[in-house]
N, C-alpha and C positions, 0 to 999 in steps of 0.2 A: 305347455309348461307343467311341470309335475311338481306339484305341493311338498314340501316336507313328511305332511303327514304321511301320502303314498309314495313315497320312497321311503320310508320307514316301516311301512307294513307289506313291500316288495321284500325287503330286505329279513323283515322277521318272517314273511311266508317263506322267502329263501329257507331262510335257516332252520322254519320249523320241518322243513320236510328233509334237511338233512341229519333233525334231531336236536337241534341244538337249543330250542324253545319249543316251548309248547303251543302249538297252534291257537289263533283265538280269532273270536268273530270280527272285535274290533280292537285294532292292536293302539295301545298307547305307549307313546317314548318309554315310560318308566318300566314296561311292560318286556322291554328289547332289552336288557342289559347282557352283554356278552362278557360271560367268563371263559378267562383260561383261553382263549382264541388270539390267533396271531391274524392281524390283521398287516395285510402287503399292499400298500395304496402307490401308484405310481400314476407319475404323470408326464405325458408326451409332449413334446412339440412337434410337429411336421414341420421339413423344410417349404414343403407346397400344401399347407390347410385348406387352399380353394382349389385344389386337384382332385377331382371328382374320383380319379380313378386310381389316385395315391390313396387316397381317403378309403375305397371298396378292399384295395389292395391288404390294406393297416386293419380295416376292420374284419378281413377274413382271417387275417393272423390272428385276434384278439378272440377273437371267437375260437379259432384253433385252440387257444391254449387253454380256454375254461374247462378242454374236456380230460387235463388233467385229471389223475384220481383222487390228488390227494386236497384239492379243493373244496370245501364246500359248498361253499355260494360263490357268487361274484355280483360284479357290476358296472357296465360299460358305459360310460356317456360323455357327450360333448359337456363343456361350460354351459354356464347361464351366463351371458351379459349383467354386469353390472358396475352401476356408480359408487359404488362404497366404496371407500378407502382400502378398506380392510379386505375385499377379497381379489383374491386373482382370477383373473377369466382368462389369461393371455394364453391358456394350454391349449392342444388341440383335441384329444384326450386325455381322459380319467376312466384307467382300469384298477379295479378292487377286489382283491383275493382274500378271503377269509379260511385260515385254516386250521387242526386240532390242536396244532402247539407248532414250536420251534421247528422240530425233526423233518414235519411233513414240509413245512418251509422249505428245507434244506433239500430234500429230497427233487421237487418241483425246481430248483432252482438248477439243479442239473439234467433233469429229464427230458431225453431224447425233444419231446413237442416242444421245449422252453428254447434248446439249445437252437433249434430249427425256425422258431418265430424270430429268434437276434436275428441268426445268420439271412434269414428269405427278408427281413421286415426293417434291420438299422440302416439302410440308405434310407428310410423314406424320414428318419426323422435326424433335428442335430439338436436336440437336450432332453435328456432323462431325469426327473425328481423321482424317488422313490423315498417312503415313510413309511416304515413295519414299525409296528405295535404289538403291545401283550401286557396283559393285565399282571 
């Protein structure tokens, strides 16, 4: 299981090497604040979540597309289990794209590898949430 805390200091090592914070030994939340970044959170359900080799399949696409150019970081992971009312675990992934503004947004949403992850990768799921953000 991964902490908050190290998923926050993935995420600001992410971003400090693609510039967008300044690197630091020990990174604190308040430490991470992102300006100006469009944050693209989407979230998948698979028709078959216990298909070993829908799941290889989904994650090869997922990987595929981080190597966009116009992304900066990312971030791929299954749920955590949980009892709280409040959170949803019922996805089967959570992918997160962070990127310099709007444009590149736009750009990524038609490029050639995006268009090619729908087409190779939406039989394996039937529902898409997505939540873009920007300061």
């Amino acid at each position: 299981m991964e902490t908050r805390r190290n998923f926050v200091a993935k995420i600001a090592a992410g971003m400090a090497a693609t510039g967008l914070i300044a690197a630091a030994s020990d990174v604190q939340a308040s430490e991470t604040i992102l300006k100006n970044t469009f944050v693209h959170h989407v979230f998948f359900w698979l028709k078959e979540p216990n298909n070993k080799e829908a799941c290889r399949q989904f994650e090869q696409g997922l990987q595929s597309l981080i190597k966009v150019p116009q992304i900066l970081t990312s971030h791929i992971a299954r749920p955590v289990e949980s009892s709280r009312d409040v959170v949803d675990d019922s996805f089967t992934y959570s992918y997160m794209v962070f990127f310099k503004n709007s444009e590149d947004q736009e750009i990524y949403q038609t490029h050639p590898t995006h268009l090619k992850f729908i087409e190779d990768c939406q039989h394996l799921w039937n529902k898409v949430v997505v939540y873009d953000a920007m300061d």
